[in-house]
N, C-alpha and C positions, 0 to 999 in steps of 0.2 A: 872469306870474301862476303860483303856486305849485300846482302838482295835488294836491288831498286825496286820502285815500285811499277809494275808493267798496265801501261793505257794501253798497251797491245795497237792492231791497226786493222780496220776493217772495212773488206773493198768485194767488192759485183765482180762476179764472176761468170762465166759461159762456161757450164756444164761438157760433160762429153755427150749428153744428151741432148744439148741446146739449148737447155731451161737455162735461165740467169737467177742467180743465186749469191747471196749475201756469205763470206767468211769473217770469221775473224781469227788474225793470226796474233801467235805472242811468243816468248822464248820461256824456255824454262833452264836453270839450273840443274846439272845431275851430275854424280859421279863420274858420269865421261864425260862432262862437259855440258855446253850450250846443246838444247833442241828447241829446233824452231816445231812449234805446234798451231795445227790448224783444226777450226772447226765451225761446220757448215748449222750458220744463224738460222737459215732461212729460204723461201724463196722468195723471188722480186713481187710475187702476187700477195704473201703475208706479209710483207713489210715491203710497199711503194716507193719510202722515203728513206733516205740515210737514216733523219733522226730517228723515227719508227725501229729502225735497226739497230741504232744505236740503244736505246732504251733496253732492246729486248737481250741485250748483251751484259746489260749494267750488272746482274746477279753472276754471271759468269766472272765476272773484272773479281769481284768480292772472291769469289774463290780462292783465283789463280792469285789473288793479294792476301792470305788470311795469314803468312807465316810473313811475310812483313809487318804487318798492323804488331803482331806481340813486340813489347820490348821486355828487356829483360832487365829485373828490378832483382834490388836485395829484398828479402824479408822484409814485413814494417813488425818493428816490435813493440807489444802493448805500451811501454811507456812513452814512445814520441808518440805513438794513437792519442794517449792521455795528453801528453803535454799538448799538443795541438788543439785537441777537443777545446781545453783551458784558456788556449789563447785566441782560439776565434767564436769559440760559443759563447762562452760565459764573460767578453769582454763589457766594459760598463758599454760600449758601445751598440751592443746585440738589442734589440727590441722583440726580438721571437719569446725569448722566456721574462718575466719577473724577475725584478732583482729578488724577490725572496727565494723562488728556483735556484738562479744564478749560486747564491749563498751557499743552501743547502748541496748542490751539487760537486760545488767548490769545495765544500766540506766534507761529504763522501770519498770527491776521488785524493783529498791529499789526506785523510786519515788513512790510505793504507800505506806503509813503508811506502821508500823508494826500493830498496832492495828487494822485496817482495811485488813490488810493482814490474818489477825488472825483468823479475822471470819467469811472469804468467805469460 
């Protein structure tokens, strides 16, 4: 099952002690299932405002999102590296290196095989 990405939802609370206090709640994935997870931001005297509250949550979102953000790639193997390099570096179109760079580089990466380029 594919993990969404969670903005989670954060709302003022009334303590059992009567302070009012900022949570923020989110779910998590697990082996048993769905858990819903809570945890206490703040109180209403450190963060006045939602957005205040909001901000001081933003490093927390990155956590609870860090095994979403990976995707999962094949290997890049040195020769599309090279081939790419070839076609957006060294295009006549590039202005960052000299055509006499462009040349000599050009000239480096295709003197070595393709087969040995293959399987470095």
């Amino acid at each position: 099952m594919c993990s969404r990405y969670q903005n989670g939802y954060l709302r003022c609370v009334q303590r059992k002690n009567g302070s009012w206090a900022w949570e923020f709640l989110w779910r998590e994935n697990g082996p048993l299932g769905k858990k819903r997870r809570t945890v206490k931001v703040g109180s209403l005297d450190q963060f006045p405002t939602r957005e205040l509250a909001t901000k001081a949550v933003r490093g927390l979102k990155m956590c609870i999102n860090a095994e979403t953000h990976r995707r999962r790639h094949r290997p890049i193997q040195m020769l599309d590296l090279i081939d790419r390099f070839i076609q957006t570096e060294l295009s006549p179109n590039t202005y960052w290196y000299s055509p006499a760079t462009r040349i000599i580089y050009r000239e480096f990466l295709e003197l070595t095989p393709r087969k040995q380029r293959q399987g470095v």
